[in-house]
Kinemage of the C-alpha trace (Angstrom):
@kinemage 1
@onewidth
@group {chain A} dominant
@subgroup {mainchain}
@vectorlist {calphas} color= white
{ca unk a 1} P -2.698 19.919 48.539
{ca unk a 2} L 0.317 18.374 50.231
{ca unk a 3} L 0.275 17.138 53.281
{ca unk a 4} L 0.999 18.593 56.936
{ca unk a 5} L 4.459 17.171 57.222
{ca unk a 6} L 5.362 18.911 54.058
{ca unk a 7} L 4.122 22.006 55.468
{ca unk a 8} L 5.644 21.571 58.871
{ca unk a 9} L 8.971 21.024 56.627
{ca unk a 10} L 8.524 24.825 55.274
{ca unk a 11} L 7.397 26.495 57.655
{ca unk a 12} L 9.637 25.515 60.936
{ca unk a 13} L 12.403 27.665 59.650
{ca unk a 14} L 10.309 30.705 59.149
{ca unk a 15} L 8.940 30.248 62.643
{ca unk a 16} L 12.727 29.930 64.396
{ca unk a 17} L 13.287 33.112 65.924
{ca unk a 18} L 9.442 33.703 67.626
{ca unk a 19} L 9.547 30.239 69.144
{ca unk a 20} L 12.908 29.814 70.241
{ca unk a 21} L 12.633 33.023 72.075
{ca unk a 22} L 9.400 32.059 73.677
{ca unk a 23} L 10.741 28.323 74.754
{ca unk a 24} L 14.028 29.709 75.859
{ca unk a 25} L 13.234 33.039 77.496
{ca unk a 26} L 12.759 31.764 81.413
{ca unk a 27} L 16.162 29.609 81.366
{ca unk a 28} L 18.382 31.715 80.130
{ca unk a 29} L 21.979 31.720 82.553
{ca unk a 30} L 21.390 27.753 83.259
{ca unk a 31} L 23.800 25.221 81.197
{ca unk a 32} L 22.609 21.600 81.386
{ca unk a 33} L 23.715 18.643 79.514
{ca unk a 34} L 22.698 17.502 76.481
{ca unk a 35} L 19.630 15.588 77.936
{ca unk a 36} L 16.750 17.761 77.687
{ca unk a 37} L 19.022 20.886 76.526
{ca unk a 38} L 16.539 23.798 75.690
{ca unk a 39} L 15.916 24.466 71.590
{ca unk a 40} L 18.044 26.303 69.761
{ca unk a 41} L 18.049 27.617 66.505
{ca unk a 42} L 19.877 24.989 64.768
{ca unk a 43} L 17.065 22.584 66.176
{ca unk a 44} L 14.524 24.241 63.372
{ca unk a 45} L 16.884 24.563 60.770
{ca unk a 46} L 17.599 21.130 59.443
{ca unk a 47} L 15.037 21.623 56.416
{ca unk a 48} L 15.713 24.639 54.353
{ca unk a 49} L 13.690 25.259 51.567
{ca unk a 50} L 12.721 22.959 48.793
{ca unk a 51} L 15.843 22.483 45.867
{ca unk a 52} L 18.471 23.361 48.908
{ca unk a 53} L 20.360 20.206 50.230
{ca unk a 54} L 21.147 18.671 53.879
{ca unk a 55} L 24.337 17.302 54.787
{ca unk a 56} L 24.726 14.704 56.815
{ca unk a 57} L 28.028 11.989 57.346
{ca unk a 58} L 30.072 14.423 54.720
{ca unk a 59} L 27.503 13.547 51.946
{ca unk a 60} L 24.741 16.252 50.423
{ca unk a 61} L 21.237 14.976 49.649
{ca unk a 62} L 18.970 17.703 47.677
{ca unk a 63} L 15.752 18.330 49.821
{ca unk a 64} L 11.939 17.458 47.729
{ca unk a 65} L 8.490 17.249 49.594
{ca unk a 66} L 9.613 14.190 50.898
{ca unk a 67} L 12.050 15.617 53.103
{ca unk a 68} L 11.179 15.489 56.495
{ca unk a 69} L 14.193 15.374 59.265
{ca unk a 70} L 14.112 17.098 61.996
{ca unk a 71} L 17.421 18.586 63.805
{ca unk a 72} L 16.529 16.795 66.787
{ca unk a 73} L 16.627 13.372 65.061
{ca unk a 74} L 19.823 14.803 63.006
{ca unk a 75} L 21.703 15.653 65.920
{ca unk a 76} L 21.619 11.715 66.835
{ca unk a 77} L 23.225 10.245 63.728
{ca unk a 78} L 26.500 9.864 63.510
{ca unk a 79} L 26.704 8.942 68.206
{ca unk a 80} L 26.654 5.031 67.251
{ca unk a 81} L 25.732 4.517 71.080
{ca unk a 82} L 26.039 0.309 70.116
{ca unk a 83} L 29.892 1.312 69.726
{ca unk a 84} L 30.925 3.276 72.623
{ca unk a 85} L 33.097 0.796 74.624
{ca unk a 86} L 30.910 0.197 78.551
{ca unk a 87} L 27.300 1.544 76.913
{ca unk a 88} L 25.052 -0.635 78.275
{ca unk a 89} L 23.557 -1.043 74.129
{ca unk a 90} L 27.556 -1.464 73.295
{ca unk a 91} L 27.094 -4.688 76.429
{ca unk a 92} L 24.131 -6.204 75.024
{ca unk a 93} L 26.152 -6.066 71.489
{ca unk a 94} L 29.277 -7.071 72.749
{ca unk a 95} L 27.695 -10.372 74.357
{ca unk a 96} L 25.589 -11.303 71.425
{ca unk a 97} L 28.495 -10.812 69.715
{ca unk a 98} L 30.994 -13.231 71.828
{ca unk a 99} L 28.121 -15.614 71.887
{ca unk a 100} L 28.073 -16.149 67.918
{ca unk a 101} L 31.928 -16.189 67.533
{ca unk a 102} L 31.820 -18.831 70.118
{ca unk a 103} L 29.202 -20.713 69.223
{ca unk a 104} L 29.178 -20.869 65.479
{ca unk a 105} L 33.068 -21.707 63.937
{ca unk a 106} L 33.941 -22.367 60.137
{ca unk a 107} L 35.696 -25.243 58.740
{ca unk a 108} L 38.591 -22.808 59.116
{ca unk a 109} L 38.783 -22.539 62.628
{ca unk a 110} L 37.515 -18.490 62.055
{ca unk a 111} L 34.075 -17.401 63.140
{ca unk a 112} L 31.284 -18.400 60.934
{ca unk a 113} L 29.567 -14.967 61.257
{ca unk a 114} L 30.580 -11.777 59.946
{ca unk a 115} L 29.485 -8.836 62.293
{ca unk a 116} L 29.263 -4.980 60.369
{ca unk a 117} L 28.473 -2.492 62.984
{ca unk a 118} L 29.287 0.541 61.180
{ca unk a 119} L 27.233 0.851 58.160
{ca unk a 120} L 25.769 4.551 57.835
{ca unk a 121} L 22.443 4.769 58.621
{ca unk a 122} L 21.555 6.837 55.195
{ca unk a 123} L 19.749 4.259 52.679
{ca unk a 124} L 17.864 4.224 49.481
{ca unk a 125} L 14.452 3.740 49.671
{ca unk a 126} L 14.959 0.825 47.467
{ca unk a 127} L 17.398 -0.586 50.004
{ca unk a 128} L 15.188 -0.225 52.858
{ca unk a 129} L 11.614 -1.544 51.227
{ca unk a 130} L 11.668 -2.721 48.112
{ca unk a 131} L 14.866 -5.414 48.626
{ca unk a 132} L 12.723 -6.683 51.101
{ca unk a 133} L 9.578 -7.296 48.874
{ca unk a 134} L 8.009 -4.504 50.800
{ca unk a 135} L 5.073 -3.544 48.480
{ca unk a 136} L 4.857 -0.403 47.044
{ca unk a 137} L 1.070 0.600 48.661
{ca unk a 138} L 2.882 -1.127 51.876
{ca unk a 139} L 1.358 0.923 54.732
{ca unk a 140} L 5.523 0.744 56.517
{ca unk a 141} L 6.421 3.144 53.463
{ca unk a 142} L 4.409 6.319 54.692
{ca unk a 143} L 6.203 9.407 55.867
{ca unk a 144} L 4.137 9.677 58.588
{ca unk a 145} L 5.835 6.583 60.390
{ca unk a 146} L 9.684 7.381 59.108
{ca unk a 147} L 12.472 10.200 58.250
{ca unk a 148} L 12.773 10.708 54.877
{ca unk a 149} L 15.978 12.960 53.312
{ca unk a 150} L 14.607 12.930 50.222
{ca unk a 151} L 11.984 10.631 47.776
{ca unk a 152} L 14.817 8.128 47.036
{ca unk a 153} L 17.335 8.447 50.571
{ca unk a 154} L 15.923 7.583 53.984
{ca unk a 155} L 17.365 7.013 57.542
{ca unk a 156} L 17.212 3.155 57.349
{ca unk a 157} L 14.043 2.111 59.345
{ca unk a 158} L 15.725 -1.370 60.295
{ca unk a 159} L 19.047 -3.089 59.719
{ca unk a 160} L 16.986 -5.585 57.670
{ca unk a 161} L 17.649 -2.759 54.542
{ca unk a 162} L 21.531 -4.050 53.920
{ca unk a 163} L 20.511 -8.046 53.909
{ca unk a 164} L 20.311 -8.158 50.173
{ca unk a 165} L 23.679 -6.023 49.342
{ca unk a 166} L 25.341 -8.750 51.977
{ca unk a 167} L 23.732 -11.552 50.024
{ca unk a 168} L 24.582 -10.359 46.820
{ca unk a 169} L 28.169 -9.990 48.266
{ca unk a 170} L 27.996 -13.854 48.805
{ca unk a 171} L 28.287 -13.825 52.606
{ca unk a 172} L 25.997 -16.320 53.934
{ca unk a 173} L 25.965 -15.940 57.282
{ca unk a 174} L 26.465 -12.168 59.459
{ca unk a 175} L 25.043 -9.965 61.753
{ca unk a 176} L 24.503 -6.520 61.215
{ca unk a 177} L 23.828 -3.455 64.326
{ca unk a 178} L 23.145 -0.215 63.752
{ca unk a 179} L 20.866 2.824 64.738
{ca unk a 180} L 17.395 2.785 63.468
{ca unk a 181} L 14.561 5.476 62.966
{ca unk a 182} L 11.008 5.597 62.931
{ca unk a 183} L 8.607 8.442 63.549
{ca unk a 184} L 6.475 6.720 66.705
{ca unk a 185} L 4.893 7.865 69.957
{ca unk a 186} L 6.576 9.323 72.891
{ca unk a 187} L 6.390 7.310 75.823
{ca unk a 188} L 9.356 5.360 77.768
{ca unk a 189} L 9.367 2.576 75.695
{ca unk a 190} L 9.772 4.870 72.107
{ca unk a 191} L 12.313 7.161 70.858
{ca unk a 192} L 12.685 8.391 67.426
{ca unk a 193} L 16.039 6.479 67.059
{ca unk a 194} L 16.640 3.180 68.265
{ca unk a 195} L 19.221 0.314 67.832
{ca unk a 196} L 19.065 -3.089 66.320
{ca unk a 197} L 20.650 -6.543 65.469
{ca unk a 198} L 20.139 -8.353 62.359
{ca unk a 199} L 21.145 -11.710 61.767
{ca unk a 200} L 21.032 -13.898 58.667
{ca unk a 201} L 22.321 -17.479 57.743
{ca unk a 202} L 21.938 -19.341 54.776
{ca unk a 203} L 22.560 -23.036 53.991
{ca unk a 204} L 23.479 -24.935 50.912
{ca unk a 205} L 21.599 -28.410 50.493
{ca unk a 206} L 25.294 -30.532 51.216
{ca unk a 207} L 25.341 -27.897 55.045
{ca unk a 208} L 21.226 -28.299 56.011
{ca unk a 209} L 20.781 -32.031 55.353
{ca unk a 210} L 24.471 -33.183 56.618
{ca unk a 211} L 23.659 -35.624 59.061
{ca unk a 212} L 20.700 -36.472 58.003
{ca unk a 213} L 19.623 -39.982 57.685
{ca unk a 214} L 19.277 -40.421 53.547
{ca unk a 215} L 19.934 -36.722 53.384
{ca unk a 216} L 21.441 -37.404 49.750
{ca unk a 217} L 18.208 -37.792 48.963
{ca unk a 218} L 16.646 -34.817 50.337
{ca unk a 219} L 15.765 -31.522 48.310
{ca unk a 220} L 15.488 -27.945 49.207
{ca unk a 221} L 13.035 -26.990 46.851
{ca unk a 222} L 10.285 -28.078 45.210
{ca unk a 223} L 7.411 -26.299 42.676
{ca unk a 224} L 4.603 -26.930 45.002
{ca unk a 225} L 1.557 -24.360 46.482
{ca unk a 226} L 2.102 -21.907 49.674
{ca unk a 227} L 0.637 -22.797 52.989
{ca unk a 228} L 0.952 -21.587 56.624
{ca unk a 229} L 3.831 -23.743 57.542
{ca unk a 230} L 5.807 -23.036 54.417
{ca unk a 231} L 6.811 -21.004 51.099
{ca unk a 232} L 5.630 -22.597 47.941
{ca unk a 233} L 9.682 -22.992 46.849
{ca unk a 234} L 10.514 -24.956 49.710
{ca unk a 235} L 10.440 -28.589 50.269
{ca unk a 236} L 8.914 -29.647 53.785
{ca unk a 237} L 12.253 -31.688 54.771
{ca unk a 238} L 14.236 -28.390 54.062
{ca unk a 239} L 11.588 -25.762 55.910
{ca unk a 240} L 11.418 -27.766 59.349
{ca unk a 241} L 14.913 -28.131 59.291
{ca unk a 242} L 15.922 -23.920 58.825
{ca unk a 243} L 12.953 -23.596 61.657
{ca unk a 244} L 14.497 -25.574 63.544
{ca unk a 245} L 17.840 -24.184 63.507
{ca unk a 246} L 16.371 -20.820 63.938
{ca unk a 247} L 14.992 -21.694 67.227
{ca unk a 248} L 17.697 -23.847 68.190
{ca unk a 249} L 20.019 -21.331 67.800
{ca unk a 250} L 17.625 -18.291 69.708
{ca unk a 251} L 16.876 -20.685 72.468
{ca unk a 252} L 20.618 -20.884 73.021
{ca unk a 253} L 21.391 -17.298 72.487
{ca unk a 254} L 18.736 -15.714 75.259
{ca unk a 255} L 19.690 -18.682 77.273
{ca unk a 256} L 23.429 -16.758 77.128
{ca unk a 257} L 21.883 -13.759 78.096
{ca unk a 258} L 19.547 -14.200 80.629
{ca unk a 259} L 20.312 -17.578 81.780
{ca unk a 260} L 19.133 -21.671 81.645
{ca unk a 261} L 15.706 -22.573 82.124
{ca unk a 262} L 13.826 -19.689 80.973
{ca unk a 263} L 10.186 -20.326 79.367
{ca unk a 264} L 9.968 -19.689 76.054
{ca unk a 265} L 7.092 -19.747 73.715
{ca unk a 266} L 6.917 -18.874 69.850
{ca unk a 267} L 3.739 -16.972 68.102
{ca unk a 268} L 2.848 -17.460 64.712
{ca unk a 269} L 3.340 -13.624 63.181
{ca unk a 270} L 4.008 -12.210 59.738
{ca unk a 271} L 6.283 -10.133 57.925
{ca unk a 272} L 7.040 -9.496 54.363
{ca unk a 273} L 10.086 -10.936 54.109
{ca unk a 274} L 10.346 -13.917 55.696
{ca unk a 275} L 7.172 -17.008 55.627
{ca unk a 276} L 6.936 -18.696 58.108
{ca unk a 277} L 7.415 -15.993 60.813
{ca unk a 278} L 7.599 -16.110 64.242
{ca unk a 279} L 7.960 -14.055 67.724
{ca unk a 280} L 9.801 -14.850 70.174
{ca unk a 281} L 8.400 -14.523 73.953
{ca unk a 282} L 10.105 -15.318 76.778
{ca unk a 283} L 8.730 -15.524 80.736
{ca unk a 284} L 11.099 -13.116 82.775
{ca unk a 285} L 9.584 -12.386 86.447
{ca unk a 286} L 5.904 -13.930 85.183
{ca unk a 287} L 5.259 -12.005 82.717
{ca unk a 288} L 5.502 -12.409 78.985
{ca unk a 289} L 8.003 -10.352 76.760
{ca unk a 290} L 8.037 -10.975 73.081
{ca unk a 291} L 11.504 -10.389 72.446
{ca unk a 292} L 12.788 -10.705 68.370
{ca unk a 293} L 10.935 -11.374 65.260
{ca unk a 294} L 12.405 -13.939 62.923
{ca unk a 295} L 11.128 -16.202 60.209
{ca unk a 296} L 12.699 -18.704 57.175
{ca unk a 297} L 13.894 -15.551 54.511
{ca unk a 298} L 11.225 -15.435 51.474
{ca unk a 299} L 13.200 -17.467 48.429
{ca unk a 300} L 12.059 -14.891 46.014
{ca unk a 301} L 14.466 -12.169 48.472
{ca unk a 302} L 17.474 -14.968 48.352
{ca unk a 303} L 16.824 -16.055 44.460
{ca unk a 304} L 17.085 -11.618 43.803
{ca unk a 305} L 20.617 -11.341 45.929
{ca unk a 306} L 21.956 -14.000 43.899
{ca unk a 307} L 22.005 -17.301 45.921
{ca unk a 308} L 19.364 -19.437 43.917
{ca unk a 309} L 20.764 -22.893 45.848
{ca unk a 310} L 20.292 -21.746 49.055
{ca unk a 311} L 17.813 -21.541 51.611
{ca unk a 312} L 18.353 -19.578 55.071
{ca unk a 313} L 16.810 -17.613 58.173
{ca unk a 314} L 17.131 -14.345 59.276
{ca unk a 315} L 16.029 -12.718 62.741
{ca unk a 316} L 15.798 -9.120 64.157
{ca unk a 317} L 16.093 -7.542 67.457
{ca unk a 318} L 16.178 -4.324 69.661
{ca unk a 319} L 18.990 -3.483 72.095
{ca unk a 320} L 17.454 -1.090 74.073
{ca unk a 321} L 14.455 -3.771 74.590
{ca unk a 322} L 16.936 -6.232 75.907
{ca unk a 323} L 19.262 -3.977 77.493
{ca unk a 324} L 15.565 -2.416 79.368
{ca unk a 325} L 14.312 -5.695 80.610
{ca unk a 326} L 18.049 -7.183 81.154
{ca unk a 327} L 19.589 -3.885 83.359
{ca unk a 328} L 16.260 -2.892 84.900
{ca unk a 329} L 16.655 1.112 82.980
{ca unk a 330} L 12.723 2.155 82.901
{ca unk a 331} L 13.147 4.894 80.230
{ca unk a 332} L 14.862 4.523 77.040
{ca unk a 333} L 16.230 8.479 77.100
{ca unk a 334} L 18.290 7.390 79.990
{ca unk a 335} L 20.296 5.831 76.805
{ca unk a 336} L 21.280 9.184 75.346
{ca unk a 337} L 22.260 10.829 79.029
{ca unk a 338} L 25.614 11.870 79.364
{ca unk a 339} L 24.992 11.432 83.115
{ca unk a 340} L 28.043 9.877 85.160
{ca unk a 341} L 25.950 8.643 87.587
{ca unk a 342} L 24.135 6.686 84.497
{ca unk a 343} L 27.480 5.568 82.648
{ca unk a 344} L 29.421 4.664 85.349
{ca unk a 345} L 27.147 1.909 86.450
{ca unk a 346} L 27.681 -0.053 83.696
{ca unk a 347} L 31.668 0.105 83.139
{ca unk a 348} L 32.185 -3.516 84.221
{ca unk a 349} L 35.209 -5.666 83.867
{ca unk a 350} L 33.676 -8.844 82.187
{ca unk a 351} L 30.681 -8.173 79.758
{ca unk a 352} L 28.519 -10.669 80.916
{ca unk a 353} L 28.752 -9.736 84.703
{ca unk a 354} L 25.296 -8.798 86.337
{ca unk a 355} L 24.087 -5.091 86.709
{ca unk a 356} L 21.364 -3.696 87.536
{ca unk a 357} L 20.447 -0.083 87.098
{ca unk a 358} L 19.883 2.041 90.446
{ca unk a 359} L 18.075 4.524 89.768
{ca unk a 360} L 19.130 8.266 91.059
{ca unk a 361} L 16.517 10.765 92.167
{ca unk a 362} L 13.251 10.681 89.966
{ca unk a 363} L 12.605 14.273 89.465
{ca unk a 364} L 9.059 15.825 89.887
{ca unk a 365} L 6.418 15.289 86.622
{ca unk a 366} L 4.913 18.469 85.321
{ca unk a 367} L 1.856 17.902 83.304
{ca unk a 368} L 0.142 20.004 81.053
{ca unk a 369} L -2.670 19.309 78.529
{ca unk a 370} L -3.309 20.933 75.297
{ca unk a 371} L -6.649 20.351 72.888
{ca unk a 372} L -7.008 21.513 69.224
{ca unk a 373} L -9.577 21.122 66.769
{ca unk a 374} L -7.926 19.144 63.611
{ca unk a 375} L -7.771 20.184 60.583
{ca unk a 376} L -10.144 18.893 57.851
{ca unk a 377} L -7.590 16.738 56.068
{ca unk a 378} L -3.609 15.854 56.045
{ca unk a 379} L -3.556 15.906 60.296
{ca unk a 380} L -0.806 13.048 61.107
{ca unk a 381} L -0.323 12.236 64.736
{ca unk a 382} L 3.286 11.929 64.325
{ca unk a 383} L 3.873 15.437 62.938
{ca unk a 384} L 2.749 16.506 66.266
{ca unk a 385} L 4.597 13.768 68.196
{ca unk a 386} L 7.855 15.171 66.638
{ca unk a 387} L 6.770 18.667 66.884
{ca unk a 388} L 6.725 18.200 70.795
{ca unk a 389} L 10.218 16.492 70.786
{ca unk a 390} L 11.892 19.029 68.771
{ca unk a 391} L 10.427 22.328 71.044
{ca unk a 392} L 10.619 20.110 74.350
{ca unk a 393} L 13.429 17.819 73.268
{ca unk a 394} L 14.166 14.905 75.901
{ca unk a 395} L 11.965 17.039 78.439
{ca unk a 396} L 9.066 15.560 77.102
{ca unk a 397} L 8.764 12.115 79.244
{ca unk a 398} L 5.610 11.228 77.076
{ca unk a 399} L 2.860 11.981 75.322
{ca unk a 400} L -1.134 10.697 75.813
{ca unk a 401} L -3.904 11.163 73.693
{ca unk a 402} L -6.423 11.158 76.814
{ca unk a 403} L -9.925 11.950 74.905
{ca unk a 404} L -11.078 12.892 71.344
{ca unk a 405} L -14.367 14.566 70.507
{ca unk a 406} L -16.668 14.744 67.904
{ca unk a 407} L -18.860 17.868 67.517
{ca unk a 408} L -22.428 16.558 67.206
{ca unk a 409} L -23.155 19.398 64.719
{ca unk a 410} L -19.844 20.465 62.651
{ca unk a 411} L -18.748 16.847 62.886
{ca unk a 412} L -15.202 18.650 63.584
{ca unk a 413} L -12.788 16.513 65.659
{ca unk a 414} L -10.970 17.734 68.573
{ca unk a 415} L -7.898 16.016 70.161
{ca unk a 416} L -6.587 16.783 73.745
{ca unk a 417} L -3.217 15.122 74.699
{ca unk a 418} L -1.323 14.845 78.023
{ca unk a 419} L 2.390 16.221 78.074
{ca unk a 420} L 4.344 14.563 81.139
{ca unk a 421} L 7.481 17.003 81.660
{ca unk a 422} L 10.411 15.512 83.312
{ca unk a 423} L 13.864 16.070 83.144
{ca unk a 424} L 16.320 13.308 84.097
{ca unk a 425} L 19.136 15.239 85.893
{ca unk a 426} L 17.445 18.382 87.520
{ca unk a 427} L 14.244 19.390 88.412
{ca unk a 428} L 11.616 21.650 86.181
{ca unk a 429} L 10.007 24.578 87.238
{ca unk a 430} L 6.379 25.696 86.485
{ca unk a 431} L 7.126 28.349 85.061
{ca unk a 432} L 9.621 26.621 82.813
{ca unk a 433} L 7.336 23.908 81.361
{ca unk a 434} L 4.477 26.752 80.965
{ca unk a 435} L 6.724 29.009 78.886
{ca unk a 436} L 7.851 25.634 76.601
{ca unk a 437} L 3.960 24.291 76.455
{ca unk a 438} L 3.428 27.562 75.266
{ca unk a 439} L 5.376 27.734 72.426
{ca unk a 440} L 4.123 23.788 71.375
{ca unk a 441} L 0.794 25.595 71.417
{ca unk a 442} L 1.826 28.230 68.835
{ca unk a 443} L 3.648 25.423 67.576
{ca unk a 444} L 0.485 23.240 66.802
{ca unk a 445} L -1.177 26.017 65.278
{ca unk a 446} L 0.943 27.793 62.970
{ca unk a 447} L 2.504 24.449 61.455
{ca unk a 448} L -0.049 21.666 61.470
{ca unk a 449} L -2.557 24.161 60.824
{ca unk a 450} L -5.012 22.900 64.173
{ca unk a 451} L -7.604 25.127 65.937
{ca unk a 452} L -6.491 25.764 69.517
{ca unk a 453} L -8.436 25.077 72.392
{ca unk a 454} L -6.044 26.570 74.808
């Protein structure tokens, strides 16, 4: 039996006509922005049938029972929010950015990073796990968790997915920002697409030990056994030397952005491609934000690109997570409004000049709940998480699964989730949220194959 997603694939198109007519049937005669813009029938129409193709950036990918885009997370490729000139994501960029060129200078006099901030978002599976050492039971692979065109072609879930074709290029040192996605709850912290900054340097054993008392001496690798602290390819002189670096150089950079004397404190972590890994918190306001992940790059992923005499570090981090905690925005859709009063408040003549957001009028919640029995097998609470954003689009504030019951008899289990409704730029009527809560109802049932309770 395949599972729900697959079905959700096939059957949203047959189920285009009954449900955009009962989501759009009270709100006819209004025209709104794109922000929270009412379902249409393009929005169900992204997956056609399995053997047809999709189309996306003027390239055709062939659709399997991998496939699993919506037109809601379509629509957003291609709006590379990091490069529109005064977007607060296209600030945080910008700054990082100026910081590196100025920090970090060649022999040459040029900048020693390379920044790429248009790659398309489209990878190969291979690109965006298994260059990473991403295993192939890894549990980051499932399609419950990210948008799949196709068993071999993904939308990239991180920037991390073009560090090896850089490395195998022979750069040694860049930065890479793009737009992201990942199948994830809805809340004001998540959205289906996202934006991040990768950076990677390397160093040869003349660049790390330079300066070095007896650095001649010194070696960067060794055949010896892995431990907490380090990889088993690495010597000790050459690990706490890249850690180092790495932390030098991320104390510095959130030091540019939100100023001296901030407390800082790093916690042991792991990811697959980089040992030993860390997270970065800082202290803004007393409380704790872990900011970036970052780590010393596994020497099996460096040996693979090509560059078997180096060693190097590589971090990660979000721009809407900065550009939240640095601007004061509370909800990441206000990223995707098209909202003058929004934009305008962040059109500033010097990039690093302070803003904060001022919020304009908060619009009334409307909450509804909904509770279905699940089905016996295949239920993934992502299908219905993007089920709800693709009928209620950026309506949909968030999403909470507030209780979950087991019948003492039938052992069936029944979920009931709370749907905050709020629009950004107008206020929703009653009768408007009933008529699209409806049709997520009919929704829930005829594609993920629940038992209402409704």
């Amino acid at each position: 039996m395949k599972e729900v997603s697959t079905m959700v694939y096939l059957a949203l198109r047959r189920n285009v006509h009954y449900l955009v007519r009962k989501a759009s049937s009270v709100s006819r005669g209004h025209q709104h922005p794109v922000l929270g813009s009412r379902p249409s029938a393009s929005d169900f129409a992204a997956r056609g049938p399995l053997g047809s193709a999709v189309e996306l950036l003027g390239q055709f990918y062939p659709q399997d029972d991998h496939s699993n885009l919506s037109q809601k997370v379509l629509s957003r490729v291609g709006r590379n929010l990091h490069n529109q000139q005064h977007h607060p994501l296209w600030l945080i960029k910008e700054r990082v950015k100026e910081h590196f060129y100025k920090q970090y200078v060649g022999r040459s006099g040029t900048p020693l990073f390379s920044v790429y901030d248009d790659f398309s978002p489209v990878v190969t599976t291979w690109q965006n796990f298994d260059s990473l050492l991403i295993p192939a039971d890894h549990p980051s692979r499932k399609k419950g968790d990210n948008y799949y065109l196709n068993q071999t072609h993904m939308l990239r879930a991180h920037t991390s997915a073009h560090q090896w074709d850089l490395l195998h290029a022979g750069l040694d040192a860049f930065l890479v920002v793009g737009d992201v996605y990942r199948r994830d709850q809805i809340d004001s912290q998540h959205y289906p697409v996202f934006h991040q900054l990768e950076a990677v340097r390397l160093f040869s054993k003349h660049e790390l030990f330079a300066g070095v008392k007896d650095g001649e001496s010194l070696q960067l690798f060794e055949q010896s056994s892995r431990s907490a602290h380090k990889q088993e390819a690495h010597t000790m002189e050459a690990m706490k030397l890249v850690e180092f670096d790495l932390k030098q150089t991320l104390t510095r950079l959130v030091a540019h952005l939100f100023g001296d004397g901030l407390d800082i404190r790093w916690v042991d972590c792991y990811f697959p491609f980089t040992h030993p890994s860390f997270e970065m918190e800082i202290n803004f306001h007393g409380e704790w934000l872990e900011v970036l992940g970052c780590g010393v790059m596994e020497q099996q992923l460096v040996d693979s690109a090509g560059a078997h005499d180096k060693i190097g570090w590589a971090f990660g981090l979000g721009l809407e997570r900065l550009a939240m905690i640095l601007y004061d925005i509370p909800d990441i859709r206000l990223f995707w409004s098209e909202d003058e009063r929004f934009l305008k408040q962040f059109r500033l003549s010097d990039i690093n000049q302070k803003v904060k957001f001022q919020p304009f009028s908060k619009y009334p919640a409307v909450i509804n709940d909904i509770s279905f029995w699940l089905p016996s097998e295949n239920y993934m609470e992502n299908d219905f998480y993007d089920l709800v954003r693709t009928i209620g689009g950026d309506m949909v504030e968030k999403v909470d699964l507030i209780d979950k019951f087991e019948h003492p008899r039938t052992h069936k289990i029944s979920h009931c989730y709370r749907i905050t409704y709020r629009h950004m730029e107008r206020t929703l009527s009653q009768r408007e949220v009933t008529d699209i809560h409806q049709a997520v109802q009919e929704a829930a049932v005829r594609l993920l194959a629940v038992e209402g309770r409704f």
